[in-house]
Structures are given as structure tokens and as C-alpha cells.
N, C-alpha and C positions, 0 to 999 in steps of 0.2 A: 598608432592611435590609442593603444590599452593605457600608453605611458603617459596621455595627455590627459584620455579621463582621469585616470587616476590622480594626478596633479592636479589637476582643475581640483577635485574632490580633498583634496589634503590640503592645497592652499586655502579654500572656501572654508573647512571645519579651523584652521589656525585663524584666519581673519576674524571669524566672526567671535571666535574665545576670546579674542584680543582686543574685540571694538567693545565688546560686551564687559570685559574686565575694564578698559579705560572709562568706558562712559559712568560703568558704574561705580567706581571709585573716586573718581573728579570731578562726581555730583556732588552738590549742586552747584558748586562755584566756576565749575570747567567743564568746558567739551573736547573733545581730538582735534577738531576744527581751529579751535580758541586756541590751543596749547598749541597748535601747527603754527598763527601767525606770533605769538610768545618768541619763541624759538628761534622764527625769522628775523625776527625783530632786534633778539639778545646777539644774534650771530653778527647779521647787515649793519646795525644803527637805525635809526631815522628812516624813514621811505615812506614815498606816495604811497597813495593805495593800488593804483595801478600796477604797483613794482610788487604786491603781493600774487596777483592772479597766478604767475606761473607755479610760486608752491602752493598752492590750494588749488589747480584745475576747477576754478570756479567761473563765474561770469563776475563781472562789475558789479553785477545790481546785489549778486550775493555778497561780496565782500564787502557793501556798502552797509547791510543791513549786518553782517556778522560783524562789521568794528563797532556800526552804533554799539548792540548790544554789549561792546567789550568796553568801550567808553562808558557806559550807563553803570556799570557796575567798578570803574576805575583801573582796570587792566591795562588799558590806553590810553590817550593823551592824544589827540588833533592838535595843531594850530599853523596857523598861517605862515606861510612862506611872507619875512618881510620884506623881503625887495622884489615879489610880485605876488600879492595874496589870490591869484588863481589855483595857485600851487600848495593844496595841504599835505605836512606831513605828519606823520604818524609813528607816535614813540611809547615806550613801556616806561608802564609806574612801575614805582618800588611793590606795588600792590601785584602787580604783572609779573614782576620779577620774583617774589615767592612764590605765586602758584606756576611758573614757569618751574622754577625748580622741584618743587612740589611734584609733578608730572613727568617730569624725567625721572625722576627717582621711583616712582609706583610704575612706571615705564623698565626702567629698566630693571624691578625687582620682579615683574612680570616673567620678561624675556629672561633673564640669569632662571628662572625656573623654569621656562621652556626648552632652555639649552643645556643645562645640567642633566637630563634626559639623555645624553648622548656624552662619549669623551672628548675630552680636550680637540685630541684630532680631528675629530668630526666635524664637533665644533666648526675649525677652521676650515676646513674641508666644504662644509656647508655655506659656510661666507665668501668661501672663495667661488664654491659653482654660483650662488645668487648675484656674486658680480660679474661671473661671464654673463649669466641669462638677462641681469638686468641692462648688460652695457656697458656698467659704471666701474670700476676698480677701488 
């Protein structure tokens, strides 16, 4: 149980370094949120909005009002499915596509200083336990 608080307490103090460093340096043009469906978007192509929920653990109504907002400032692109306009999808501007990149790179100059903190070995060491604990490989 010592090992849980403890972890609980070490991941809580990195997260919040981490929300606090991106929010505030991708002000005013970007949020974590925004640069979360950027990313989706550069990886997948084109997609519903529907097809975003699973990386954002959000609801509908939130990633409805989170794309307006990414539309209203040019980050994204709606338009109609031509051969059934029920179906909107949702693609990145070239506007999207620099502050995408933009945020990876203050992203990952972040993280390159979190893990410089520690050697090489570790390093990998460290990525390798975070993908037993998370699952993933």
C-alpha cells in the first residue's frame, strides 16, 4: 500500500508540472485537449467526430463544442460527406498542422528535460515498466 501512495503522489506532482507547462506555453492559440485531436487527426486522416471520443475520453456534447471552438479559430475544417451529408468529417488546416507541430516539439522539449534527470538506462527502463503498468508495448 506504501508503494501505491507513493505513486499516486509522484504521478499527481509530474502531471500537474506537465498540464501546467503545456497549458501555459500553447496559450493562447492551444490547449492539451486541442493539440490531442491535432494529432489524431495528422496520424488517422479525415474522421467523424464520433471517431474522436475514444482519444479524448470525453462525451459527444464535449467534443462538439471542443471542435467548434477549433473551427472558429481555423485548426479544423468540417464538411459534408458528399454522398450522404448526415456524415460530417473533420480535417486539419495547414493552420492545425503548425500548431500541431508546434506542441509536439514544446511537448517533447518538456519531456527530453524530465528524462535527462535520469541515464539512458533508466530512461528505457522506465518506458519499459510504464508499458507493462499501462498494457500497451
Amino acid at each position: 500500500m506504501l508503494h501505491t501512495v507513493e505513486f499516486a503522489r509522484q504521478l499527481d506532482i509530474l502531471y500537474k508540472d506537465y498540464q501546467s507547462h503545456m497549458e501555459l506555453n500553447l496559450a493562447p492559440t492551444l490547449t492539451t485537449s486541442q493539440l490531442a485531436v491535432l494529432e489524431v487527426l495528422e496520424q488517422q486522416g479525415s474522421l467523424k467526430p464520433s471517431d474522436l471520443i475514444p482519444f479524448l475520453s470525453t462525451t459527444p456534447a464535449a467534443v462538439t463544442m471542443l471542435l467548434d471552438r477549433m473551427e472558429r479559430v481555423e485548426l479544423i475544417r468540417r464538411d459534408r460527406d458528399e454522398s450522404d451529408r448526415r456524415i460530417v468529417w473533420v480535417s486539419i488546416t495547414d493552420k492545425g498542422h503548425e500548431e500541431s507541430q508546434r506542441g509536439i516539439e514544446l511537448r517533447n522539449t518538456y519531456l527530453s528535460g524530465v528524462l535527462d534527470k535520469i541515464s539512458t538506462h533508466n530512461q528505457q527502463l522506465l518506458v519499459f515498466l510504464m508499458g507493462k503498468i499501462s498494457g500497451k508495448k
